[in-house]
MIZA-285930 format. One record per residue (C-alpha): residue number from 1; residue in three letters; x, y, z. Coordinates in Angstrom, 1 decimal, always signed. Example, Ala and Ser with C-alpha at 12.3 -4.5 7.8 and 13.67 -1.06 7.14 Angstrom:
// MIZA-285930
  nr rest     xx     yy     zz
   1  ala  +12.3   -4.5   +7.8
   2  ser  +13.7   -1.1   +7.1
***
This chain:
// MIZA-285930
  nr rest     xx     yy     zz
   1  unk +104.6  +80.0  +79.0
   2  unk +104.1  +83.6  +80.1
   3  unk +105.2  +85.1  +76.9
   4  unk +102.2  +83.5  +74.9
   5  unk  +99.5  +84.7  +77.8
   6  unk +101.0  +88.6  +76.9
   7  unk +101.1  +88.1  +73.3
   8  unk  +97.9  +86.8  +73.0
   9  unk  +96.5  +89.5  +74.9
  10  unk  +98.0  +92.1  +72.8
  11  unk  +96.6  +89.9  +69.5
  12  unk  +93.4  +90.2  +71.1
  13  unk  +93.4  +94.3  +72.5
  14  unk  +94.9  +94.7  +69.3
  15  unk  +91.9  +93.6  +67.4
  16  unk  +89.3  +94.8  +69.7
  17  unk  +90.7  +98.2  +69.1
  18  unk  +90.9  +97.9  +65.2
  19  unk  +87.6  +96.4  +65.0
  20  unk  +85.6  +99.6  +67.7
  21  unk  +87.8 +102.2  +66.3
  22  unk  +86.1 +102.2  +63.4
  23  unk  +82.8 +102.7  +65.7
  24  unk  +84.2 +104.7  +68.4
  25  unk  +87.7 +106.0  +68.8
  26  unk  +87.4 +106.7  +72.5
  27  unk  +86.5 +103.2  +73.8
  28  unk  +89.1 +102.2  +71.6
  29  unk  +91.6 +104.0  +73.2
  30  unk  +90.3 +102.9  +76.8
  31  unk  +90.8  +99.1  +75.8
  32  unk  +94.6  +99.4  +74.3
  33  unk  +94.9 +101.7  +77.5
  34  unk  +93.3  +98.4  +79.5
  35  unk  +95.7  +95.9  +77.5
  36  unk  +98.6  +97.3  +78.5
  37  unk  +97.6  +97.3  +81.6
  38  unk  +97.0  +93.9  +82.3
  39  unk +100.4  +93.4  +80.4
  40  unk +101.9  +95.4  +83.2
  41  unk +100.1  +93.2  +85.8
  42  unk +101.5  +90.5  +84.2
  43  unk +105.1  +92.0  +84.6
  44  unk +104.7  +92.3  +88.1
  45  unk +105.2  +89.3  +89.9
  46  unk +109.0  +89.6  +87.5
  47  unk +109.8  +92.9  +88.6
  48  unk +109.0  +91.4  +92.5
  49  unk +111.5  +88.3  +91.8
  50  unk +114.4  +90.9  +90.1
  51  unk +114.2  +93.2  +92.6
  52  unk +114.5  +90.5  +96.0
  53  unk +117.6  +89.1  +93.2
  54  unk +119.4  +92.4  +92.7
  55  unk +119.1  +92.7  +96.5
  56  unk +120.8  +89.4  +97.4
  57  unk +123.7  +89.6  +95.0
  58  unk +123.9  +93.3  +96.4
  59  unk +123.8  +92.2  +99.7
  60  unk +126.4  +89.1  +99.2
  61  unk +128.8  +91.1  +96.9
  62  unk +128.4  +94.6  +99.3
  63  unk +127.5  +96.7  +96.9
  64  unk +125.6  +99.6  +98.9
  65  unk +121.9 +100.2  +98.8
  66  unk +122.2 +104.2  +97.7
  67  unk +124.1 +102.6  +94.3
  68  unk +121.8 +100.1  +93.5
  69  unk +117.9 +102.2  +94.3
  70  unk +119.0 +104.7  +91.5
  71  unk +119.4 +102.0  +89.0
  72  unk +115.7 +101.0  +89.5
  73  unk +114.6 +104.3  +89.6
  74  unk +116.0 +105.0  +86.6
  75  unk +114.2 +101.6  +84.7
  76  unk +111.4 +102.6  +86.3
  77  unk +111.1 +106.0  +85.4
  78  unk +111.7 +105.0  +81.5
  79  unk +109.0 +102.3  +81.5
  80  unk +106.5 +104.4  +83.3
  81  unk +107.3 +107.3  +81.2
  82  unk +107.4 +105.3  +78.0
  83  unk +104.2 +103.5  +78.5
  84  unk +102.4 +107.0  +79.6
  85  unk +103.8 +108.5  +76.5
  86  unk +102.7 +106.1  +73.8
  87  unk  +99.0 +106.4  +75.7
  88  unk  +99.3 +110.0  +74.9
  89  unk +100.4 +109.7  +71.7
  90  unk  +97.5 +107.1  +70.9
  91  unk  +95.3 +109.6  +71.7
  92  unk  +96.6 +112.3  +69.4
  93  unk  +98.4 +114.1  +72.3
  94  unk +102.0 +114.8  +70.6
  95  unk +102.7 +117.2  +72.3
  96  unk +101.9 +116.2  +75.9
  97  unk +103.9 +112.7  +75.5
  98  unk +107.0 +115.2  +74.9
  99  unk +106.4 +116.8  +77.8
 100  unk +106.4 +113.3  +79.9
 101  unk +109.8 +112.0  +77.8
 102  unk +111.8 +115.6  +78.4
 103  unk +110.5 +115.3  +82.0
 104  unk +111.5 +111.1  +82.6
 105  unk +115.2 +112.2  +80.8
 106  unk +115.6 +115.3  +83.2
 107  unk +114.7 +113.2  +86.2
 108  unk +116.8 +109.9  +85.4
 109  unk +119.6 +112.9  +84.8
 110  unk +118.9 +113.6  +88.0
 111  unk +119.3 +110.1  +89.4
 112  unk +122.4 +109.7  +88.0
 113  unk +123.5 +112.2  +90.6
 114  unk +124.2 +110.0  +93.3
 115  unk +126.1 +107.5  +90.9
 116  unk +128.3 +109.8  +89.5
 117  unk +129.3 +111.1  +92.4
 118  unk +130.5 +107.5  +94.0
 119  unk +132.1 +106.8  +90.3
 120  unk +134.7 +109.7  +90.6
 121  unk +135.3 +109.3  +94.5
 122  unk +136.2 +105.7  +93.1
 123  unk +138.8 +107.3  +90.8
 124  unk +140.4 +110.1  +92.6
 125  unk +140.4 +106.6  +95.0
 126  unk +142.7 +104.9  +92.7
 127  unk +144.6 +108.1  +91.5
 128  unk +145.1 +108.9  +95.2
***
């Protein structure tokens, strides 16, 4: 069961970095750093199977491609920016995870360009 291999490697980062923080706050910091990356690794082989999914049911229902990449640009970029932030913010850098989370919401605005724009050619569509 996958969800016990992650949890139990959090448990045990989790521990490690209570037990050397005491000793030494940088190495504790590089091992929660290290546990969430092998989380991540874990995650992986997921994101592989969701993604070849989303692109079969996009494929059979013909939803187009410049729809769909946006979407996982957009889960993406909050994962990545939420995981860099909480780093930052482990080490006692506030103010540099709000610079990453007003970036990652800028940028998914961004992304939603492309959507929005197909959303209301899909209703003056309908009203037309």
């Amino acid at each position: 069961m996958p969800i016990l291999k992650i949890c139990i490697t959090v448990i045990i980062g989790a521990i490690a970095v209570m037990i050397i923080r005491e000793h030494n706050k940088e190495y504790a910091l590089y091992i929660g750093t290290a546990c969430g990356i092998v989380v991540l690794y874990f995650c992986l082989g997921y994101i592989a199977e969701i993604l070849q999914a989303v692109n079969t049911i996009s494929t059979d229902y013909g939803i187009r491609q410049d729809i769909i990449e946006p979407v996982f640009k957009i889960t993406a970029t909050t994962y990545i920016a939420k995981f860099s932030s909480d780093i930052l913010k482990d080490a006692n850098l506030s103010s540099m995870s709000e610079k990453i989370e007003i970036f990652a919401k800028l940028y998914i605005l961004f992304l939603t360009i492309p959507i929005l724009s197909e959303l209301m050619n899909f209703i003056l569509e309908l009203l037309g």
